[in-house]
N, CA and C atoms as an extended XYZ file, in Angstrom:
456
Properties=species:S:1:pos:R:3:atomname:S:1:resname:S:1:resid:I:1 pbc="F F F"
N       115.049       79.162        2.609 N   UNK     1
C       114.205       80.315        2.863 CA  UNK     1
C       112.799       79.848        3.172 C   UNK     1
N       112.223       80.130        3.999 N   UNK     2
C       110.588       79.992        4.376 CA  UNK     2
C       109.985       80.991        4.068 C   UNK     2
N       108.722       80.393        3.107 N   UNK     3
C       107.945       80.834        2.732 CA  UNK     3
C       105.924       80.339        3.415 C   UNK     3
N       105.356       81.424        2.872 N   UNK     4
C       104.262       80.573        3.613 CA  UNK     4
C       103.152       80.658        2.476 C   UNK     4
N       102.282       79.834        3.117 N   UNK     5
C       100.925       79.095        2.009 CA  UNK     5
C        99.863       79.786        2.798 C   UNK     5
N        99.332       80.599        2.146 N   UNK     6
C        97.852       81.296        2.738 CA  UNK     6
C        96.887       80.232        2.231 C   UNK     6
N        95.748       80.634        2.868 N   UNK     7
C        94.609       80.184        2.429 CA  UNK     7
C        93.503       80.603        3.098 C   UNK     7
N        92.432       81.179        2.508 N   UNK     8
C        91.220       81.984        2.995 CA  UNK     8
C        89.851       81.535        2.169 C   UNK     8
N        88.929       81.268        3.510 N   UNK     9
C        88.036       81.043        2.737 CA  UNK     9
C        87.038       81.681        4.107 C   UNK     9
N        85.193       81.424        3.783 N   UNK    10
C        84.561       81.903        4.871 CA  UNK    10
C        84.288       80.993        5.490 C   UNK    10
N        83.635       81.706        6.674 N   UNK    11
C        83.368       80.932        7.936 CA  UNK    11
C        81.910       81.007        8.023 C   UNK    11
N        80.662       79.584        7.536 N   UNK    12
C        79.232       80.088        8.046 CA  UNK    12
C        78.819       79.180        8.136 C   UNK    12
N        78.122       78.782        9.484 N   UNK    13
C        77.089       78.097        9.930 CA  UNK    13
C        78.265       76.998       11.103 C   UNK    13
N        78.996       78.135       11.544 N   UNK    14
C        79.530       77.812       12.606 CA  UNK    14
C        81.113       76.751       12.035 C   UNK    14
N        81.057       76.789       10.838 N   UNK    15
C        82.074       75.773       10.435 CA  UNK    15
C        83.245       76.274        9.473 C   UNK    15
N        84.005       76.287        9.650 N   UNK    16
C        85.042       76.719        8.893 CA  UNK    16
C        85.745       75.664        7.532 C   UNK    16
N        85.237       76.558        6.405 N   UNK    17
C        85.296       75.851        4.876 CA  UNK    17
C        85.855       76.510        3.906 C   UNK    17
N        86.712       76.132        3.137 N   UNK    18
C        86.915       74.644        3.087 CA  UNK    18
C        88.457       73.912        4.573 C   UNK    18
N        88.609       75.013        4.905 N   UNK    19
C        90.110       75.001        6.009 CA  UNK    19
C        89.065       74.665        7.362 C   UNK    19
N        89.198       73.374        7.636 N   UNK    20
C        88.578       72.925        9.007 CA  UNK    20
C        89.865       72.503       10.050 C   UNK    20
N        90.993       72.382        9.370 N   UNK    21
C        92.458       71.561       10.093 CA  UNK    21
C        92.318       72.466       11.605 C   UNK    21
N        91.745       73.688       11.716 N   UNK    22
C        92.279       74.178       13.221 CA  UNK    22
C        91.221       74.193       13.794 C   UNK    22
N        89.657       73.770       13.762 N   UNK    23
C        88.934       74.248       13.926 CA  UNK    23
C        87.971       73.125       15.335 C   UNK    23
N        89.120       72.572       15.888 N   UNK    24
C        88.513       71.447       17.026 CA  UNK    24
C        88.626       72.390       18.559 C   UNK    24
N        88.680       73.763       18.625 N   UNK    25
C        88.615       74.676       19.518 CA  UNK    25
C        87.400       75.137       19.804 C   UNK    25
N        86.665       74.906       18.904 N   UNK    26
C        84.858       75.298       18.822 CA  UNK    26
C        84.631       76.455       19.130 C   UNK    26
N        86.031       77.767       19.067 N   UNK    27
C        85.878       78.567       19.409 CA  UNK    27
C        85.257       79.576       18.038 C   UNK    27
N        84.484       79.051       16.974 N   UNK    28
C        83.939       79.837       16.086 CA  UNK    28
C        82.652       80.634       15.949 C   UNK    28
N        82.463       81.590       15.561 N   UNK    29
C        81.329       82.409       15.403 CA  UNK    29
C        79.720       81.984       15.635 C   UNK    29
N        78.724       82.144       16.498 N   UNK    30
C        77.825       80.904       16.396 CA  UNK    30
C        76.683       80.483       15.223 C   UNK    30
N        76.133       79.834       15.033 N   UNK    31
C        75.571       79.533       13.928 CA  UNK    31
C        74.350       80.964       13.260 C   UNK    31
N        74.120       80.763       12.034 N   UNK    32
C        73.387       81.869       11.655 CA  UNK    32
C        72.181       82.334       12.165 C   UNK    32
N        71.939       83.403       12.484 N   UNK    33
C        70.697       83.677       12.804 CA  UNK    33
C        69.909       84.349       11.842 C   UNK    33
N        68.555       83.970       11.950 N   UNK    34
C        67.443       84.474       10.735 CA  UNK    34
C        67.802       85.745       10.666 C   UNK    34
N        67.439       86.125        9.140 N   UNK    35
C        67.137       87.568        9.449 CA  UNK    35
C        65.714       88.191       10.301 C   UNK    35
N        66.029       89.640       10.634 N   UNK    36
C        65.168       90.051       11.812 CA  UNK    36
C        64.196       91.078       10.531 C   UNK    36
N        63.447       91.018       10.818 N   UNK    37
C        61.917       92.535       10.187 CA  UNK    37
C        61.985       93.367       11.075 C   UNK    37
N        62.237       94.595       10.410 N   UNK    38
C        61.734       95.671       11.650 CA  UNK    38
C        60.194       95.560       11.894 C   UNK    38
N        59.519       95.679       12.961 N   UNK    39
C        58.042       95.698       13.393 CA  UNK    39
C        57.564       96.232       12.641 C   UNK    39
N        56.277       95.688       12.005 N   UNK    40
C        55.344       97.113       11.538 CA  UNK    40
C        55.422       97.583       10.345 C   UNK    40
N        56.890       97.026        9.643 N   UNK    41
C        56.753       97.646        8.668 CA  UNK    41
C        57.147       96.554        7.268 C   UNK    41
N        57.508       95.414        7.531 N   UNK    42
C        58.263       94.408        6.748 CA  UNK    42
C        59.224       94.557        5.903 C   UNK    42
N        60.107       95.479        6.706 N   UNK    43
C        61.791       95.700        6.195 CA  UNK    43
C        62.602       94.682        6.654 C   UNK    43
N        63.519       95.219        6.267 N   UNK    44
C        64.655       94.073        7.023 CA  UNK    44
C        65.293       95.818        7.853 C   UNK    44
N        66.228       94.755        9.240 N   UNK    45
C        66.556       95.881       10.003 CA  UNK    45
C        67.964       96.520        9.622 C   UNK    45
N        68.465       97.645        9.471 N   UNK    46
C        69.828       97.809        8.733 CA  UNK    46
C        70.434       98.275        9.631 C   UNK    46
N        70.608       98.346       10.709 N   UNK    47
C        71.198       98.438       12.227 CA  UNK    47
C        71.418       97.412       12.887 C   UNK    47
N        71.095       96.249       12.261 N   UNK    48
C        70.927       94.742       12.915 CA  UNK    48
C        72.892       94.180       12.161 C   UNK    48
N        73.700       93.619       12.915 N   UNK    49
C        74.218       92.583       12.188 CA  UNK    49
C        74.085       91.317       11.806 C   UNK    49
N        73.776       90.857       10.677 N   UNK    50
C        73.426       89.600       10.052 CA  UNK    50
C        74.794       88.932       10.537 C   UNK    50
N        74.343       87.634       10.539 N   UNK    51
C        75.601       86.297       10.328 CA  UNK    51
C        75.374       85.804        9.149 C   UNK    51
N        73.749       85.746        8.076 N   UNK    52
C        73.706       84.939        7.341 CA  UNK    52
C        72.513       85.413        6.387 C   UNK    52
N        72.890       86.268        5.249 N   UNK    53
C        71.847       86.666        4.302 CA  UNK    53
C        71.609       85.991        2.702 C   UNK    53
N        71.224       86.781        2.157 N   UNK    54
C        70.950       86.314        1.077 CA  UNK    54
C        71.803       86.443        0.075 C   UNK    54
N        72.580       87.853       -0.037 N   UNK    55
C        73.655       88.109       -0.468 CA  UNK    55
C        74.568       88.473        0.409 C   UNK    55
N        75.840       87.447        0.604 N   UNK    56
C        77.044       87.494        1.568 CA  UNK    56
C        78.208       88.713        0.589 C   UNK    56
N        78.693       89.116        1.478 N   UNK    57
C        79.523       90.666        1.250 CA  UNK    57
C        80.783       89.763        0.531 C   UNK    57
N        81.076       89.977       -0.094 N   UNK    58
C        82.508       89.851       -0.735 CA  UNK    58
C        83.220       90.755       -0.840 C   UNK    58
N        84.689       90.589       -1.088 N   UNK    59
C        85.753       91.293       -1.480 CA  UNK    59
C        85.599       91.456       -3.250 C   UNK    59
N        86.331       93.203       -3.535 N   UNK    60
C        86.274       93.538       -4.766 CA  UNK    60
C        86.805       92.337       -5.712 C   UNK    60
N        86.244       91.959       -6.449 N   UNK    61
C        86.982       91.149       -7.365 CA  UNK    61
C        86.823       89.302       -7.183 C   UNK    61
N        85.815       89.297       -5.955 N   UNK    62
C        86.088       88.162       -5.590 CA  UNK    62
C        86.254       87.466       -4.968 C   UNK    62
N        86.521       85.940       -4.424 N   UNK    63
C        87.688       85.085       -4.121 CA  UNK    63
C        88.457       85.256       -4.757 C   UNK    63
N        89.249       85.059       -5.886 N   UNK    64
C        90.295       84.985       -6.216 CA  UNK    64
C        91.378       86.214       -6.120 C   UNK    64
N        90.664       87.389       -6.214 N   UNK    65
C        90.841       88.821       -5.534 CA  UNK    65
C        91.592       88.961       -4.419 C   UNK    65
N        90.823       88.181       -3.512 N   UNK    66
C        91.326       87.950       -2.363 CA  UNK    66
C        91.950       86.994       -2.017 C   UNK    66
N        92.635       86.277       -2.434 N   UNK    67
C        93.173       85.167       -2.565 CA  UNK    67
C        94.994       86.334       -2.711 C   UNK    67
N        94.822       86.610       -4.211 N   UNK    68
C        95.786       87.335       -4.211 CA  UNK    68
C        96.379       88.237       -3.926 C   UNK    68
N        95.109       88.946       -3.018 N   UNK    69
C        95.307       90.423       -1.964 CA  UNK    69
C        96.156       89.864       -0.791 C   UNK    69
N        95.707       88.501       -0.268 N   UNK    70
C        96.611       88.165        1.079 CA  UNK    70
C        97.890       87.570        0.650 C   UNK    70
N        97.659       87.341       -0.807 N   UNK    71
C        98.897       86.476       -0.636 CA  UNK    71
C       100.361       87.917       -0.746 C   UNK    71
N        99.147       88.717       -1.456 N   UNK    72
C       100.778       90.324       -2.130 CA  UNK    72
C       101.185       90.934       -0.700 C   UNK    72
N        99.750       90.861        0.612 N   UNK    73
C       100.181       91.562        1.822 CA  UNK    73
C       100.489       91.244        2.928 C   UNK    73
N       100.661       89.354        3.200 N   UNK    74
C       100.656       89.267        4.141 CA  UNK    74
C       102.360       88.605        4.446 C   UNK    74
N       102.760       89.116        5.151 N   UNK    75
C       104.400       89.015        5.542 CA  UNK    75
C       104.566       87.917        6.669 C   UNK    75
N       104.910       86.580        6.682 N   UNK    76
C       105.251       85.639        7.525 CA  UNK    76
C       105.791       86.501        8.576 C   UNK    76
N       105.226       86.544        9.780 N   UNK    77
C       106.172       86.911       11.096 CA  UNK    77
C       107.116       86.344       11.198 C   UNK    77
N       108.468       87.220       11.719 N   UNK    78
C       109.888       86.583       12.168 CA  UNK    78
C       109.964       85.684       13.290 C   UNK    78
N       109.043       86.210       14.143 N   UNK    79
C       109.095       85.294       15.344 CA  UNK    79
C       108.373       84.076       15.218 C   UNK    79
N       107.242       84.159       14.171 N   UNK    80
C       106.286       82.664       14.267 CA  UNK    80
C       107.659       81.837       13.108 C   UNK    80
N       108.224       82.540       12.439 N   UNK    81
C       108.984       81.468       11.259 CA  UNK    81
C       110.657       80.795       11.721 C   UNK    81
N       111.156       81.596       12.547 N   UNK    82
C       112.033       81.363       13.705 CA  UNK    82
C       111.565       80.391       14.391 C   UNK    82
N       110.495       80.669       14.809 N   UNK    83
C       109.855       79.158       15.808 CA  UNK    83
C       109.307       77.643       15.332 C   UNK    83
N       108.803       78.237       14.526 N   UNK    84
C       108.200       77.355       13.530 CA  UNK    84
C       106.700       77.188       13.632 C   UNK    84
N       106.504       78.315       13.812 N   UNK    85
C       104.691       78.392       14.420 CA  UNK    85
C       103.548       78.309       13.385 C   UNK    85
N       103.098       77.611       13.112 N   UNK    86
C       102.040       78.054       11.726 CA  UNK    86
C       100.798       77.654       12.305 C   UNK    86
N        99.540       77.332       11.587 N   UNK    87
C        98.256       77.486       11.629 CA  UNK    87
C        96.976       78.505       11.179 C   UNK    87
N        95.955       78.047       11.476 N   UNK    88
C        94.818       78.732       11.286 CA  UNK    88
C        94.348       80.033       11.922 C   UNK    88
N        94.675       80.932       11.275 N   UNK    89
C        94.180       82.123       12.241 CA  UNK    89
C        92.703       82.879       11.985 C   UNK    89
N        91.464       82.673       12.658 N   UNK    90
C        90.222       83.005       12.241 CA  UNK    90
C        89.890       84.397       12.442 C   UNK    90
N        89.974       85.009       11.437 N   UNK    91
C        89.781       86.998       11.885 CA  UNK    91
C        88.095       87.139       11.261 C   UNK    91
N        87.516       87.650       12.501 N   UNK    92
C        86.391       88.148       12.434 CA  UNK    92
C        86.120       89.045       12.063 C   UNK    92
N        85.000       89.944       11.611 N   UNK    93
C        84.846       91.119       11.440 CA  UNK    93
C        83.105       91.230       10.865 C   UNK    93
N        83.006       93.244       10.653 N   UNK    94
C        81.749       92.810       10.140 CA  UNK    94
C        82.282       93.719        9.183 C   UNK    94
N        81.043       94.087        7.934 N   UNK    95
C        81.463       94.481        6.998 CA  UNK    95
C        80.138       95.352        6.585 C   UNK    95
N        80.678       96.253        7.154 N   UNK    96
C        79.595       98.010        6.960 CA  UNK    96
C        78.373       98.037        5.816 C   UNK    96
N        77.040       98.404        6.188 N   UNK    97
C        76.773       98.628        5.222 CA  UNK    97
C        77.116       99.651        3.681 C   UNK    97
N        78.116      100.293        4.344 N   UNK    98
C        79.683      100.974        3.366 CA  UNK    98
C        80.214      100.636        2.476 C   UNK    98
N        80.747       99.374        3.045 N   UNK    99
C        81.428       98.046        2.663 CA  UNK    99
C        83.167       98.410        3.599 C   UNK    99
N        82.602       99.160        4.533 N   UNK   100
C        84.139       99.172        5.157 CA  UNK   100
C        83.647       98.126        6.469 C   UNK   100
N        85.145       97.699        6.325 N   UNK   101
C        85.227       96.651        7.945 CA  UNK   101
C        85.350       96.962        8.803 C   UNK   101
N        84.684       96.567       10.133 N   UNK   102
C        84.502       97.491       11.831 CA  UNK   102
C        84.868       96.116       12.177 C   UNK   102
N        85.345       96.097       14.147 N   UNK   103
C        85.456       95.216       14.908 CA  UNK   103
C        85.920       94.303       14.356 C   UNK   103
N        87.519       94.367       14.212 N   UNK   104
C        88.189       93.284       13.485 CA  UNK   104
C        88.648       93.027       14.434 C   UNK   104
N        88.726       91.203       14.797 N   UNK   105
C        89.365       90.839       15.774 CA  UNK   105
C        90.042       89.267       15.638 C   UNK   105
N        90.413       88.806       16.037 N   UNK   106
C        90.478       87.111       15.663 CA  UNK   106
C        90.091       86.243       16.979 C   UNK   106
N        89.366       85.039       16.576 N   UNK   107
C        88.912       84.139       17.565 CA  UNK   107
C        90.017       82.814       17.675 C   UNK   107
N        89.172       82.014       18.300 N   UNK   108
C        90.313       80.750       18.689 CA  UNK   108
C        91.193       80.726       19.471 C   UNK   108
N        91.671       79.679       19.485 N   UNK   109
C        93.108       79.415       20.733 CA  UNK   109
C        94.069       80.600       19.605 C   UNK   109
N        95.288       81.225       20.586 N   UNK   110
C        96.304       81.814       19.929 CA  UNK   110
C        97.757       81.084       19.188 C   UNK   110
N        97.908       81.058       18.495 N   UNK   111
C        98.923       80.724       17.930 CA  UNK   111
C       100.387       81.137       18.226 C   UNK   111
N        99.925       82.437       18.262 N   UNK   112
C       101.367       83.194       18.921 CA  UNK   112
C       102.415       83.473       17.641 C   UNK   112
N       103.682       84.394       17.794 N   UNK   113
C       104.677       84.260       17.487 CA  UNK   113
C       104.044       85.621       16.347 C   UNK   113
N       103.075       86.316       16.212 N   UNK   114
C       103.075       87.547       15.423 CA  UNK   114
C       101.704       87.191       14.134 C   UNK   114
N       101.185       85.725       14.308 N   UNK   115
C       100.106       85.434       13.368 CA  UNK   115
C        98.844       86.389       13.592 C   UNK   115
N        98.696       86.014       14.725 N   UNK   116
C        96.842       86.981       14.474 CA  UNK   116
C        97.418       88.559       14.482 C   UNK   116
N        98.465       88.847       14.830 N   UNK   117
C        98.521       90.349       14.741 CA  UNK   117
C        98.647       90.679       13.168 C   UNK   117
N        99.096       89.860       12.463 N   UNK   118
C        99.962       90.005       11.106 CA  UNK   118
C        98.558       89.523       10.479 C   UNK   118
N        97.791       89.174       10.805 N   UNK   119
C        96.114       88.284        9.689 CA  UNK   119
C        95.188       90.017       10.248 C   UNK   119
N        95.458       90.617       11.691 N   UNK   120
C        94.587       91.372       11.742 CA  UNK   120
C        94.795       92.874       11.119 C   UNK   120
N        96.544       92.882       10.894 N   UNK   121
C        96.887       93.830       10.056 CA  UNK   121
C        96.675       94.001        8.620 C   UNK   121
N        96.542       92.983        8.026 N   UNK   122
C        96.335       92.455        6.546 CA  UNK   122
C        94.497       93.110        6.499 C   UNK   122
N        93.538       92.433        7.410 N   UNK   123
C        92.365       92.765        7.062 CA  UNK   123
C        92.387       94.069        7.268 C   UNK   123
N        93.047       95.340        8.346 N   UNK   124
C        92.888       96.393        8.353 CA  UNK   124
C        92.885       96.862        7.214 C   UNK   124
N        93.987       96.910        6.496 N   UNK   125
C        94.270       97.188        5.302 CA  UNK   125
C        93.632       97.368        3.872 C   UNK   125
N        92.882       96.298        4.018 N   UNK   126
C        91.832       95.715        2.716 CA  UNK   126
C        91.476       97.108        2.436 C   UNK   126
N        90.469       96.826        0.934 N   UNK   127
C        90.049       97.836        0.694 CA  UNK   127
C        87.998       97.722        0.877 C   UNK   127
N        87.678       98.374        0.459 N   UNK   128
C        86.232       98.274        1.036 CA  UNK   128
C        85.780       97.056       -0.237 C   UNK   128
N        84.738       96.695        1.184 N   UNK   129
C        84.019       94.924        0.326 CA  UNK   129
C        82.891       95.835       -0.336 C   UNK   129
N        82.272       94.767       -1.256 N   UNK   130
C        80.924       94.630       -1.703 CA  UNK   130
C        80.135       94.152       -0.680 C   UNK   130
N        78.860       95.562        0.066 N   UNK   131
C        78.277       94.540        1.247 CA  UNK   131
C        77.455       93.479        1.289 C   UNK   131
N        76.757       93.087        2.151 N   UNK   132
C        75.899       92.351        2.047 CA  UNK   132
C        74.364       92.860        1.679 C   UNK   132
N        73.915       92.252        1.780 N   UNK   133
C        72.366       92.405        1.533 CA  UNK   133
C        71.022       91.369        1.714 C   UNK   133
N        70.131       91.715        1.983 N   UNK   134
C        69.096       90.917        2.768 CA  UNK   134
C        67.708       91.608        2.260 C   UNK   134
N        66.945       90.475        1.425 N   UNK   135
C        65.641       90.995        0.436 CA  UNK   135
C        65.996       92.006       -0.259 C   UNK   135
N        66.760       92.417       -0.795 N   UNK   136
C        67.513       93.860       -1.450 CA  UNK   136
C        67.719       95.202       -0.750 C   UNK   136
N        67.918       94.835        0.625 N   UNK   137
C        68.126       95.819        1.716 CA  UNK   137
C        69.863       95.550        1.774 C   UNK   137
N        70.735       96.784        1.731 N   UNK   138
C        72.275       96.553        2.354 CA  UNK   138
C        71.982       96.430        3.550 C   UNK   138
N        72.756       95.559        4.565 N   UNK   139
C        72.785       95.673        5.796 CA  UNK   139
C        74.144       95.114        5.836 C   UNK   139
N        74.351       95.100        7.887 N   UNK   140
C        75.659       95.039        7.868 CA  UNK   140
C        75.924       93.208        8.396 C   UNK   140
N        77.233       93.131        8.195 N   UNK   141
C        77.417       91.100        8.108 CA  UNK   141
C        78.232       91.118        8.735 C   UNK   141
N        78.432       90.295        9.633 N   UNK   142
C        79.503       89.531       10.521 CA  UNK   142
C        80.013       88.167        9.204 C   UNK   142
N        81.374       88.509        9.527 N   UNK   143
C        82.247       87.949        8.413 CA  UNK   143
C        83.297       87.229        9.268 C   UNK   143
N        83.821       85.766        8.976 N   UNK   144
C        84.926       85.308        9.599 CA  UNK   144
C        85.693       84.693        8.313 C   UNK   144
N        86.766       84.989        8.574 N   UNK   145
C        87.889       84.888        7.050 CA  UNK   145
C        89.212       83.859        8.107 C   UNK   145
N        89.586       82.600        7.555 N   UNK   146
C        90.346       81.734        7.902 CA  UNK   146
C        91.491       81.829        7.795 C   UNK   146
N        92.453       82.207        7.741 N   UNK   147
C        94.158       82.650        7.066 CA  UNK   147
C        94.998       81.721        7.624 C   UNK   147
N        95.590       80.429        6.699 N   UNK   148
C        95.907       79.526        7.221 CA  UNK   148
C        97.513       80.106        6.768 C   UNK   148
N        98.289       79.795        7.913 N   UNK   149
C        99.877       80.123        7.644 CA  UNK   149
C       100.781       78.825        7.728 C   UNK   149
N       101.854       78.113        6.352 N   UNK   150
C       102.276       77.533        6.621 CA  UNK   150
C       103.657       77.391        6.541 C   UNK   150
N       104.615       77.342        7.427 N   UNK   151
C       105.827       77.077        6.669 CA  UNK   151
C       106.201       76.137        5.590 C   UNK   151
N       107.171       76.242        4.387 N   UNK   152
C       107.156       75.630        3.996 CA  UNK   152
C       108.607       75.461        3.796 C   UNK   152
C-alpha cells in the first residue's frame, strides 16, 4: 500500500525551508520587500501585501497544527501514486487581514498526476490563520507553504 510523507514548512526570503530538495526551478516567490508607510501619516499600509513582517501569519495552533491538518486532509492522488509521481509542491497564497486565504495558487515546474490540485485543495479548505502584522498594524501576507509528497 502507498502511503505518503507530507512536509510543510514556509517559504521567505526567496528560499524554501527547511524542504529545499525541489527548489533548483528558481521559480519561488521574490525576496522580501520592506514594509511600505502610508504618506503623511506613519502607518503601515493595510491594503499593501507584505512578503515579510514582523509578525508572520500562522495557522491556528501552530506548526505542529498544521503539520497535522495536512497530514488528516491531504489524500495521495491516484494518478500521481499509480505513476509514481512525488515531490515538492509550493502553494502560494496570501492570508487576509481576516485571517482567511485569497489567491491560492501553486508555483514551480508541475509535477503532474493530481499534486498541485490535491496541495491547492487542502489549502482551500484550511481554516482561518492568525494574520500577520506589521508595527502592531494587521495587514495582509503573501504566504508560500511547501507540501512535499512522497511515496513510500
Amino acid at each position: 500500500a502507498a502511503t505518503a510523507l507530507l512536509f510543510a514548512g514556509s517559504c521567505r526570503n526567496g528560499k524554501l525551508s527547511p524542504d529545499t530538495e525541489n527548489s533548483t526551478t528558481g521559480e519561488v516567490p521574490p525576496p522580501p520587500a520592506a514594509p511600505r508607510a502610508v504618506p503623511g501619516t506613519g502607518a503601515t499600509d493595510t491594503s499593501k501585501v507584505y512578503t515579510s513582517v514582523e509578525r508572520m501569519p500562522s495557522f491556528p495552533g501552530g506548526e505542529p497544527a498544521l503539520m497535522k491538518y495536512l497530514h488528516d486532509h491531504i489524500h495521495y492522488p491516484r494518478v500521481a501514486r499509480e505513476n509514481g509521481i512525488q515531490g515538492t509542491v509550493v502553494v502560494q497564497f496570501i492570508v487576509g487581514r481576516d485571517g482567511e486565504l485569497h489567491s491560492i495558487t501553486t508555483l514551480g515546474t508541475k509535477k503532474g498526476g493530481g499534486l498541485e490540485q490535491e496541495a491547492e485543495r487542502v489549502v482551500k479548505s484550511m481554516p482561518r490563520w492568525e494574520p500577520g502584522s506589521e508595527k502592531g498594524i494587521i495587514v495582509n501576507v503573501q504566504y508560500s507553504l511547501p507540501v512535499r509528497f512522497v511515496l513510500q
